[in-house]
TORMAR-949877 format. One record per residue (C-alpha): x, y, z. Coordinates in steps of 0.25 Angstrom, whole numbers, padded with zeros to 4 digits, always signed. Example, Ala and Ser with C-alpha at 12.3 -4.5 7.8 and 13.67 -1.06 7.14 Angstrom:
! residues 2
+0049-0018+0031
+0055-0004+0029
//
This chain:
! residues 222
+0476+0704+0152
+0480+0701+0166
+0487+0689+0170
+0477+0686+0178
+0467+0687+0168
+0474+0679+0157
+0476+0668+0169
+0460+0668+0171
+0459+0667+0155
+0468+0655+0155
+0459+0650+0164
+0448+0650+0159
+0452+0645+0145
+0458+0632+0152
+0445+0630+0160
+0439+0631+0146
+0447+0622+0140
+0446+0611+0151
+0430+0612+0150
+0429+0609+0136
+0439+0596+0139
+0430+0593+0150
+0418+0594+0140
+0424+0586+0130
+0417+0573+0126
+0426+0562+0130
+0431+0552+0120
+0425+0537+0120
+0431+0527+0128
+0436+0516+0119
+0441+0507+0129
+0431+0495+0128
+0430+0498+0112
+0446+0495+0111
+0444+0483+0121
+0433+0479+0114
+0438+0479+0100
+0428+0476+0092
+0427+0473+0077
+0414+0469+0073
+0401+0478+0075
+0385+0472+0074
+0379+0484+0072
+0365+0485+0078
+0353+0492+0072
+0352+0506+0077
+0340+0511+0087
+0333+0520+0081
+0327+0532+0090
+0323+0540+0077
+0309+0538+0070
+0313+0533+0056
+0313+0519+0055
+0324+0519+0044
+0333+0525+0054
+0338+0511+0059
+0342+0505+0046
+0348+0518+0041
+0357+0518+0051
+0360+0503+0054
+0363+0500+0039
+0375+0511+0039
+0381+0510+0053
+0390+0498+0049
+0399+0507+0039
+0405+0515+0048
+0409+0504+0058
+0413+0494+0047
+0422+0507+0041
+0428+0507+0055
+0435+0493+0054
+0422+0484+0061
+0415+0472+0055
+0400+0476+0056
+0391+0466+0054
+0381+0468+0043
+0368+0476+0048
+0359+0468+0036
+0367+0453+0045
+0365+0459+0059
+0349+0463+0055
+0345+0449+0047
+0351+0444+0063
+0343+0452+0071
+0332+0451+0061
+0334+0434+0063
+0333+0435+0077
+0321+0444+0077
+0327+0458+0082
+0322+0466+0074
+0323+0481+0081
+0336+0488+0084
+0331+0488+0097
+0331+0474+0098
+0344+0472+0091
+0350+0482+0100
+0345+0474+0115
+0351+0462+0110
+0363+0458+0120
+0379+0460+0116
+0382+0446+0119
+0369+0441+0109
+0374+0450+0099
+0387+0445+0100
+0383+0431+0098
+0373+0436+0085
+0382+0442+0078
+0397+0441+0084
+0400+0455+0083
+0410+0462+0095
+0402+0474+0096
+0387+0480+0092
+0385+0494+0088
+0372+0499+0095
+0365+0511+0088
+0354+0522+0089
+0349+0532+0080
+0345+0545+0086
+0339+0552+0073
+0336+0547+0061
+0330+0555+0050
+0326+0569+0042
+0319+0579+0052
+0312+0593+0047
+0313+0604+0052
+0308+0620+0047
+0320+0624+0041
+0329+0612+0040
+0328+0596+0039
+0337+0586+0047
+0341+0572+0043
+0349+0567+0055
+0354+0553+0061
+0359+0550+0076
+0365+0538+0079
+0372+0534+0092
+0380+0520+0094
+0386+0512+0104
+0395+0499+0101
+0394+0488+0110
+0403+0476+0112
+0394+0464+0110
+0405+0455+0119
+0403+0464+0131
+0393+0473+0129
+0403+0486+0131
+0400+0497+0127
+0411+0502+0115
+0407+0514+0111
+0396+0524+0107
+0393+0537+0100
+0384+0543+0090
+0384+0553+0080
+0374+0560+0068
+0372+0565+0055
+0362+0576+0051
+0360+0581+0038
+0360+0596+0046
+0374+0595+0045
+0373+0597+0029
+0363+0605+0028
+0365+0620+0024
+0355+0631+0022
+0349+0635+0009
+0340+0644+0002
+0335+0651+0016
+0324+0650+0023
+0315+0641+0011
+0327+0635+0007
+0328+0629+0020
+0315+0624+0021
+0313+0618+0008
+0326+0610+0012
+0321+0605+0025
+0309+0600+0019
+0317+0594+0007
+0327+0588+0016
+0316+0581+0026
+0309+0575+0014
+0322+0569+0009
+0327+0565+0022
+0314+0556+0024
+0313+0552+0012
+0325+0548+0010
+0330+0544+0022
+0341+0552+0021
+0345+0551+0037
+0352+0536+0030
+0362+0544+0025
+0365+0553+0038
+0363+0540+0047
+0375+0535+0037
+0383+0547+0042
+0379+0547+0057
+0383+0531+0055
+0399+0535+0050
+0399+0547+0060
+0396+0537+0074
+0404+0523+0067
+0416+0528+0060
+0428+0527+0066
+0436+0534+0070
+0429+0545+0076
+0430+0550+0089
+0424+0540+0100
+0420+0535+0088
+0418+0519+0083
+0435+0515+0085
+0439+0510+0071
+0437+0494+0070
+0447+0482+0068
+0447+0485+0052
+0450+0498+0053
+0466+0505+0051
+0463+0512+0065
+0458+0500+0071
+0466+0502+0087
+0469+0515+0085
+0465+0527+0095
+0450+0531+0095
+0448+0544+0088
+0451+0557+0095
//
């Protein structure tokens, strides 16, 4: 190879290189999250865009885990629905268009975690069945109104699933597994994982680990 040639093949690698930098998501900026330093979270009920009405609870009732694993102090969701429920908000909806400084006042938490859930539930298809949840959050500082942080993240039982017994076998299991998933309600146990995945920390531009936890003031996660 000429040195030409290898000069036009270092090239093209670097141009390369710098377009999958340029491509790169960018990491979160933390900066009002470490100003604002919060350390306890009032976890509203999620919106819910998906047709089962179970979606809501199933998701609400195991959100507070994660974050309280994380080093927060989260109010309890059966406390922060008795209050709503008092005070005659009885939709997420509602809960949700309630102002920062009202909440603040309510319930004397630094921040609120606002949620939505994309999917929620078992789906059939010919050949295969899908139970599948998609949550997406955001954390706002109820003294401010910042904006924290966001992000989202999933759990599908497609990423378990394996083929088996050919082209019957996977029928039988499709139907096997929508009638399970609906009867069973067994999008709960993935809206558990999809829950972890967007609230523990530390991930990266995950939730920053809270004042109880060891890495409480360290650097975000890479």
């Amino acid at each position: 190879m000429t040195t030409h040639r290898i000069a036009l093949a270092l090239l093209a690698a670097s141009l390369t290189f710098l377009a999958g930098c340029a491509t790169r998501p960018a990491g979160w900026d933390y900066t009002a999250y470490q100003r604002a330093k919060p350390r306890s979270l009032l976890v509203l009920p999620p919106v819910s865009e998906a047709p089962d009405i179970k979606a809501t609870p199933g998701v609400w009732s195991q959100v507070t885990r994660p974050l309280a694993e994380a080093g927060y102090y989260v109010l309890p969701v059966t406390l922060v629905d008795a209050t709503f429920r008092e005070n005659g908000v009885t939709t997420a909806h509602d809960a949700q268009e309630i102002p920062v400084a009202k909440l603040r006042d309510f319930f004397g938490a630094d921040a609120a975690v606002y949620m939505k859930i994309k999917k929620y539930g078992t789906t059939y298809q010919v050949l295969a069945s899908e139970t599948r949840v998609e949550v997406e959050a955001r954390i706002l500082d109820l003294r401010s109104g910042e904006l924290l942080w966001q992000g989202s993240a999933f759990a599908s039982s497609a990423e378990q699933q394996q083929s088996q017994g050919g082209l019957a076998g996977l029928l039988v299991a499709a139907l096997v597994n929508q009638i399970v998933g609906t009867t069973t309600d067994a999008a709960y146990n993935y809206a558990g994982i999809a829950s972890a995945r967007l609230m523990a920390a530390p991930r990266h531009n995950g939730v920053l680990p809270g004042p109880r936890s060891p890495l409480y003031g360290q650097p975000p996660a890479p």
